[in-house]
Structure formats: structure tokens, C-alpha cells
C-alpha positions as CSV (number, residue, x, y, z in Angstrom):
1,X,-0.2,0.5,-22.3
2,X,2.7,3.0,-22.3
3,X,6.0,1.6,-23.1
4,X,8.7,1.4,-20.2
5,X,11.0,4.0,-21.7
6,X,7.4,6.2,-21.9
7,X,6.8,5.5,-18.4
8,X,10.3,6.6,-17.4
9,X,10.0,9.6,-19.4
10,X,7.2,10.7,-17.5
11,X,8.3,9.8,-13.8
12,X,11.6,12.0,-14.7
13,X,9.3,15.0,-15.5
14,X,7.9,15.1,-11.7
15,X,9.4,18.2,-10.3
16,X,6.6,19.7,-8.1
17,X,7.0,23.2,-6.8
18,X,6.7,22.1,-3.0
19,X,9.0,20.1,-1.3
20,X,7.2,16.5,-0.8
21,X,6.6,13.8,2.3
22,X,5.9,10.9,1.3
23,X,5.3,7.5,3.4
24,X,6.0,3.9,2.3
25,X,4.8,1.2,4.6
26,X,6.0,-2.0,3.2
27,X,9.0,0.2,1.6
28,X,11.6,-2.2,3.2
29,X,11.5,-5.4,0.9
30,X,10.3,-6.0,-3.1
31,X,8.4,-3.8,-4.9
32,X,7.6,-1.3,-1.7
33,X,11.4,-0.7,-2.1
34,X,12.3,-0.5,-5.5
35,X,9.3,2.7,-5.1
36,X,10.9,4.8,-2.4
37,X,14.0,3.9,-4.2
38,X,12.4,5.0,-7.1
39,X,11.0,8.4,-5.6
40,X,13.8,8.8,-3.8
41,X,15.8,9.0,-7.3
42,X,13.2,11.1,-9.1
43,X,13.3,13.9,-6.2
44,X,17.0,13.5,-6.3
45,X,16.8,12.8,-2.1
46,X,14.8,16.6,-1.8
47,X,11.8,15.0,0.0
48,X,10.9,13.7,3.3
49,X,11.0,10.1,3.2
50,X,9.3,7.6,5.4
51,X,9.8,4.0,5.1
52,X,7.4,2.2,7.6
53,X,8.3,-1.4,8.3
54,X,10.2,-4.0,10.6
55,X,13.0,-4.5,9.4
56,X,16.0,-1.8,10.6
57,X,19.2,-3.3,8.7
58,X,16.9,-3.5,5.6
59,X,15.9,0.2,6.2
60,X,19.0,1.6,6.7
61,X,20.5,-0.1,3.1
62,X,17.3,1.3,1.6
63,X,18.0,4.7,2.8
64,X,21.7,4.6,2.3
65,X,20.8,3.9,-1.6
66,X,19.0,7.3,-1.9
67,X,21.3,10.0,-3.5
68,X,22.3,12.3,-0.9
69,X,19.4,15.5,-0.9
70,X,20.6,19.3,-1.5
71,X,17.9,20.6,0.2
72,X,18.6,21.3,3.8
73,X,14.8,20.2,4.9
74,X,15.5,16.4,3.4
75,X,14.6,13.5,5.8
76,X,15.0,9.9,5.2
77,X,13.8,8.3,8.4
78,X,13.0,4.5,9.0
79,X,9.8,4.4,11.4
80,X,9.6,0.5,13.2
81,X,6.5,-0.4,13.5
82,X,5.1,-4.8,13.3
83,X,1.9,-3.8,11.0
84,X,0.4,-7.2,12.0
85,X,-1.1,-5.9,14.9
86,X,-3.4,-2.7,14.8
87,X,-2.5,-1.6,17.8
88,X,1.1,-1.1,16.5
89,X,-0.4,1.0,13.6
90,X,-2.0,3.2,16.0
91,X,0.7,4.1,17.8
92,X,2.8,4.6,14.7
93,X,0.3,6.7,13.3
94,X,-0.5,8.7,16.6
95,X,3.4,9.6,16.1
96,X,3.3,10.6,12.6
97,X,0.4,13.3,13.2
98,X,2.3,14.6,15.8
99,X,5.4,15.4,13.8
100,X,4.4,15.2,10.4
101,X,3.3,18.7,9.0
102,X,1.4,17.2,5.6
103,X,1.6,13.7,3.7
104,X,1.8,14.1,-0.2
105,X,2.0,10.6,-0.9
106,X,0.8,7.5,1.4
107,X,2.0,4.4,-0.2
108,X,1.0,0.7,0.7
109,X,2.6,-2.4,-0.1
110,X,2.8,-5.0,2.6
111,X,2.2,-8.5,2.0
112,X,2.6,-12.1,2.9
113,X,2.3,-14.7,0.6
114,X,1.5,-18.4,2.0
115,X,-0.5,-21.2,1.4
116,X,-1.5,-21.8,5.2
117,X,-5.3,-21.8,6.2
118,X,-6.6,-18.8,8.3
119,X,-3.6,-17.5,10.7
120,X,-4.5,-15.1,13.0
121,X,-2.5,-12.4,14.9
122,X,-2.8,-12.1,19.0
123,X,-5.5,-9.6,17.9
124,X,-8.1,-12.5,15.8
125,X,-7.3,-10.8,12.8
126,X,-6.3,-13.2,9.6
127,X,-2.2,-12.0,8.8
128,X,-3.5,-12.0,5.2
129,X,-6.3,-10.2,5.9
130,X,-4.7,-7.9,8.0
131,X,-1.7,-7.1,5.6
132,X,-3.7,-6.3,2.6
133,X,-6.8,-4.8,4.0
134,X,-7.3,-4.2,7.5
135,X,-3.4,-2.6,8.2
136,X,-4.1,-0.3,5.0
137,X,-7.4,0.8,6.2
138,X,-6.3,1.7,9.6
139,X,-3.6,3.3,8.0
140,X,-5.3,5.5,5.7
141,X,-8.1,6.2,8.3
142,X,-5.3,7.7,10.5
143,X,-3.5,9.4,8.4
144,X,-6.0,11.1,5.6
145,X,-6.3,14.0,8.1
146,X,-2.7,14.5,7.0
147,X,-3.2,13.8,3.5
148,X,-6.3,17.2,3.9
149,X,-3.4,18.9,4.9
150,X,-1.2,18.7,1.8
151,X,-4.3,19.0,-0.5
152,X,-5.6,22.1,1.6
153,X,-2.0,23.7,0.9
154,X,-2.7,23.3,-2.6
155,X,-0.4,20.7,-3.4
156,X,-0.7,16.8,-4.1
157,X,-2.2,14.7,-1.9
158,X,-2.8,10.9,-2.7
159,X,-2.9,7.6,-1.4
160,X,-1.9,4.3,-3.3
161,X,-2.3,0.8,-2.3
162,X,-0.2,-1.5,-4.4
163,X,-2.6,-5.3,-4.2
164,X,-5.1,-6.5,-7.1
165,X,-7.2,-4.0,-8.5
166,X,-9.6,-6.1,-11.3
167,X,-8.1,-9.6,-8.9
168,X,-11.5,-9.6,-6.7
169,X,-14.4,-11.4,-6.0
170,X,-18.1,-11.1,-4.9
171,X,-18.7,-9.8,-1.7
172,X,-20.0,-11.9,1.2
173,X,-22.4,-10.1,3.6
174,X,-23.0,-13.0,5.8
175,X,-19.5,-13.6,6.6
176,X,-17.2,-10.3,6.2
177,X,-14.5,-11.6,8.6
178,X,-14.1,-14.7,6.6
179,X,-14.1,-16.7,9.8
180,X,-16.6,-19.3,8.5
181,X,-15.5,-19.4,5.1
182,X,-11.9,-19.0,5.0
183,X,-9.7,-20.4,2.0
184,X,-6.8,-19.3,0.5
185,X,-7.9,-17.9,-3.1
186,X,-11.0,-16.5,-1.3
187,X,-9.0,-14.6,0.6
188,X,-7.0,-13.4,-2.5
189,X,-10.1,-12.4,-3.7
190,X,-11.7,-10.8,-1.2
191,X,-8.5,-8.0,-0.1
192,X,-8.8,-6.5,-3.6
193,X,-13.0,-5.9,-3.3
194,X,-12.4,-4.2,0.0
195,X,-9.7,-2.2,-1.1
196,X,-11.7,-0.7,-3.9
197,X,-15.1,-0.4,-1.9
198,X,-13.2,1.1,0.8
199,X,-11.4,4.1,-1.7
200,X,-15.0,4.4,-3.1
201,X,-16.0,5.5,0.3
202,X,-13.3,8.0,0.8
203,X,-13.7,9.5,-2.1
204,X,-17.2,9.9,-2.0
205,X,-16.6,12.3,1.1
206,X,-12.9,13.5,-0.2
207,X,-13.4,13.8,-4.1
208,X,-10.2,16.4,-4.5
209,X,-7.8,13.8,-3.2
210,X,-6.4,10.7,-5.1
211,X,-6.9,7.1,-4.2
212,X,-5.1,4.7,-6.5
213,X,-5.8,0.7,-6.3
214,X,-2.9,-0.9,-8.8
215,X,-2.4,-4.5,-9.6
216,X,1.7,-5.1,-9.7
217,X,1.3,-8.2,-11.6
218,X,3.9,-11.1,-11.1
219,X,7.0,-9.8,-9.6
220,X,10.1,-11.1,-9.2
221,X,10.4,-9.9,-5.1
222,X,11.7,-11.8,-2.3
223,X,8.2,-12.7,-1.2
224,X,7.4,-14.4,-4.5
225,X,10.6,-16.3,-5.3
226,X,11.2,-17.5,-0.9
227,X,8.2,-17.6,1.1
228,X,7.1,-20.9,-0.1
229,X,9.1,-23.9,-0.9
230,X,6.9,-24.8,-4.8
231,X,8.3,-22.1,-5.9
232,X,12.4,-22.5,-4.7
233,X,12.6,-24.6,-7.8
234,X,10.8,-22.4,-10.0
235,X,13.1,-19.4,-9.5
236,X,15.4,-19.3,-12.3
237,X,12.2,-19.1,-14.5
238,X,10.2,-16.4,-12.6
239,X,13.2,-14.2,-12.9
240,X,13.3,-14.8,-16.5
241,X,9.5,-14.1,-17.2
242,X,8.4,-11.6,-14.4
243,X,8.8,-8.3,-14.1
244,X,12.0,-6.9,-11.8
245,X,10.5,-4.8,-8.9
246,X,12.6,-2.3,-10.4
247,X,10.6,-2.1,-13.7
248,X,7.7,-2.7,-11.6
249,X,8.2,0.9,-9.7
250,X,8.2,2.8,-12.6
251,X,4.7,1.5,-13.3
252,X,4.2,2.0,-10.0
253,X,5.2,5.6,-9.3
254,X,3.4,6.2,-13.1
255,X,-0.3,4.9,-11.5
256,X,0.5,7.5,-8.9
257,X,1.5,10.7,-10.3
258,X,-1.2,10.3,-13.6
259,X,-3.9,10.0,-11.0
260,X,-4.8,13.7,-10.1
261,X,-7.8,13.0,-7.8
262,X,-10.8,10.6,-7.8
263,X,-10.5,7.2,-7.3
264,X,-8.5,5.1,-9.8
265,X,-8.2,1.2,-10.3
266,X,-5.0,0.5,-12.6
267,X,-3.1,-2.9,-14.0
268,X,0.5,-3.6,-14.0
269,X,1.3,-1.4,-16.5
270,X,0.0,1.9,-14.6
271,X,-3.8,1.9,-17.3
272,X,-6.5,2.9,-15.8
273,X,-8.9,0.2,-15.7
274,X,-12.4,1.4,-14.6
275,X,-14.6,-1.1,-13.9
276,X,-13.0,-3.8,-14.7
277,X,-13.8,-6.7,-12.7
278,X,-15.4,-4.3,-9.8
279,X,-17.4,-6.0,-7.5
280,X,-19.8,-5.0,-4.8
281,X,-23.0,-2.7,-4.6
282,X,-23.1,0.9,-2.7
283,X,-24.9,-1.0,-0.2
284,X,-22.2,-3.4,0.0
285,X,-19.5,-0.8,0.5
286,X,-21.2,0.5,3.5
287,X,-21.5,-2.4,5.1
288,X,-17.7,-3.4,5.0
289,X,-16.5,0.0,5.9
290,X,-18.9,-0.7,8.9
291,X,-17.0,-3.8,9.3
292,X,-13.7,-2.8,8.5
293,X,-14.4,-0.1,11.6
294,X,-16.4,-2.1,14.0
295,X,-13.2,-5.5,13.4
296,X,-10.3,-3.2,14.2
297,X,-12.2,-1.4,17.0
298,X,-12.0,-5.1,18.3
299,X,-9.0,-5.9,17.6
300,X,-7.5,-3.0,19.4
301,X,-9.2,-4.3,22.6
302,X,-8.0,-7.6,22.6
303,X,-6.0,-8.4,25.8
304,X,-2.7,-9.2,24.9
305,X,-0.4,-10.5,27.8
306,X,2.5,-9.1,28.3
307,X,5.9,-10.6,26.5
């Protein structure tokens, strides 16, 4: 468990000999912010940055807090995209391969945090779901062939999901979608298995790149502290006892650049967990992947009338 002012330390030494892009979806609010702001401080503005979200006004304050890049190729672009629906993700990722020579660094953070029963999107996805598993996935699906490209140049090439790592739960074949089943901590549970079955799979067929599951903890973000109204009352003390999503990208960014390649399961404090509360069976993983495909394949041929 390296101390903060150890972590620090080590973020400050990244100073790679290529010039980096890096994506954040989810990099608009909380701790997907404090990151890019974080990378954004430790390049010193030399990189290309992406921050993926919906949110414009919050974008451009993000981006207007990076310091201002020396190198003529910098890039700090705000891409819109609603990640609640997969056919949004497609065409956002379509895009990037178009323009986008490489991706160094793909990170994911969006969430939602509610105490509702299933909700699903126009597509019959579950927003919770779809946030922490299925938007990722499609994400990472589309855009690895970029990721090769970094990796293939000799440079890094990783992809981080910021959820639950060692949070899961057992896997249930006979009902993957969680349509008969659905509850609120199962749904917790169940994000954080298929997040580390589905890195397992990439990495079995990509073992030179870097997949990286972390658990941020309890965070002081926007998300926690507003979304629901138990915790309005509750807020002077989470800010006292939680971590600041500030602190909370250091550990963060650590998880990412330690991780050279291979997949890798860390806690709030950026430590490699292994096996730690892993669930599921190499059977298991094959069949959500399956699923994970065969769902969003759906999903993206729902009918949706026109606005």
C-alpha cells in the first residue's frame, strides 16, 4: 500500500518517449475528471486528450483546467456522445477509428448510482448495467484495434476500467441479462464479475497489452454525495472520511502506468490484488462474452422512433 506522496512520486516520473492519446469516457464529472485532469498535469498538456461524455459546459471547464501544451501536436477535444445507448457508442467509436492514429490509454469511468429497480434504456438494456459493463465492453471492443496500434508502434497501450475489482459476485448462467433476477446489490455485484471475465478474454488473445480492473473505493464525487436524497444529509461526513477524487486519481493513474501488460485487478490504493474475490469459471467467461456480444447486437437493432 504505497503512501500518497509515493504514489505522486511515481506518476511525476511518467515521461514516455512518444507523444500519448489517451481517451476518457466518463472524464467529465468525479473521479473520470480528476484523471484526465491528472494526466493532463503529468504530460504538462503534451498529449492528445479525449474526454468522451455529455456534458459540453463541463468539458470545456475540464479542458480549460489543463496547462496550456508546448507541443504543437497537443489536442484537447470534448467528443459528445449519451453512452446509455449502444448505438451512440458506435457511432462515436466509428469516428474515433477514423481520425484517431493510435490510443495509448483507454479509460472508463461512467456510472450512475441509484436505488431504483431495473431501468432500462430505449434499447432493453438496464442503465446500470449498461454504464458499468455493456458501454465499456462495446467500448473496448471497438476501439482495441486502436489500442494494437500504439502497442504495434512499440509504445504503451492499455485499457483501464475504473468499477469494483474484488466487489463481485457468482455468476448466473441461467439469467445473464438479469431480467429475471434483478436487484440492486446483485446488480452491484454482477458489473465487477463481467468486467474481470471480460479483460480475462482479451488478454488471453492480446497478452502484450494491459487491461487494468481498479476498485476506487468511497469517493467523495458528485455522484456519491447528490444522486440520492439518504445521503444529502450525510455529506458533511463523507467529505470528511472519503477519499477526494483528486487523491483518488493519483491511485488511479498509479494502477495504470505500474501495469505493463497482462491483466491486472487492483484496490483503491493502486495494489495489485490477484485473485482476490474472482469469480467465475473459463467456461463462465465464455459464455458472458457470448452474451455481452449477442445483448448489444440486440440492442443495436432495437427500433427507436424518432424524437
Amino acid at each position: 500500500m504505497p503512501a500518497l506522496a509515493a504514489v505522486r512520486a511515481a506518476n511525476a516520473a511518467f515521461s514516455p518517449a512518444y507523444f500519448p492519446v489517451a481517451v476518457f469516457v466518463g472524464g467529465t464529472s468525479g473521479i473520470g475528471r480528476a484523471t484526465a485532469e491528472a494526466f493532463a498535469r503529468y504530460t504538462k498538456g503534451n498529449a492528445h486528450i479525449v474526454i468522451v461524455g455529455r456534458n459540453k459546459s463541463a468539458a470545456d471547464e475540464v479542458i480549460a483546467s489543463f496547462p496550456k501544451p508546448t507541443e504543437p501536436a497537443a489536442k484537447h477535444e470534448f467528443v459528445q456522445c449519451d453512452v446509455f445507448l449502444m448505438r451512440n457508442i458506435q457511432a462515436t467509436t466509428a469516428a474515433l477509428r477514423e481520425r484517431l492514429p493510435k490510443i495509448n490509454f483507454l479509460v472508463l469511468s461512467p456510472g450512475l448510482f441509484n436505488f431504483r429497480g431495473r431501468d432500462e434504456t430505449a434499447e432493453g438494456i438496464d442503465k446500470r448495467l449498461g454504464l458499468h459493463y455493456y458501454a465499456r465492453w462495446k467500448f473496448v471492443y471497438d476501439l482495441l484495434p486502436l489500442v494494437r496500434k500504439a502497442k504495434d508502434a512499440g509504445e504503451d497501450a492499455k485499457v483501464m476500467s475504473i468499477l469494483a475489482a474484488g466487489q463481485g459476485g457468482p455468476v448466473n448462467l441461467d439469467d445473464l441479462a438479469m431480467k429475471k433476477s434483478y436487484n440492486v446489490a446483485k446488480a452491484g455485484m454482477t458489473s465487477p464479475t463481467y468486467t474481470d471475465l471480460m479483460f480475462e478474454h482479451y488478454v488471453k488473445e492480446n497478452p502484450d497489452l494491459a487491461f487494468i480492473h481498479i476498485y476506487p473505493g468511497f469517493v467523495a464525487t458528485p455522484l456519491v454525495l447528490a444522486s440520492h436524497w439518504a445521503f444529502r444529509p450525510l455529506n458533511y461526513l463523507a467529505k470528511a472520511f472519503a477519499t477526494s477524487p483528486e487523491d483518488c486519481a493519483e491511485y488511479m493513474l498509479y494502477g495504470l502506468f505500474q501495469t505493463e501488460k497482462g491483466f491486472s485487478r487492483r484496490n483503491q490504493k493502486g495494489d495489485d490484488i490477484g485473485d482476490y474475490r474472482h469469480y467465475g469459471s473459463e467456461e463462465e467467461r465464455e459464455r458472458v462474452w457470448e452474451h455481452s456480444k449477442e445483448e448489444i447486437d440486440r440492442a443495436l437493432a432495437v427500433k427507436i422512433p424518432a424524437a
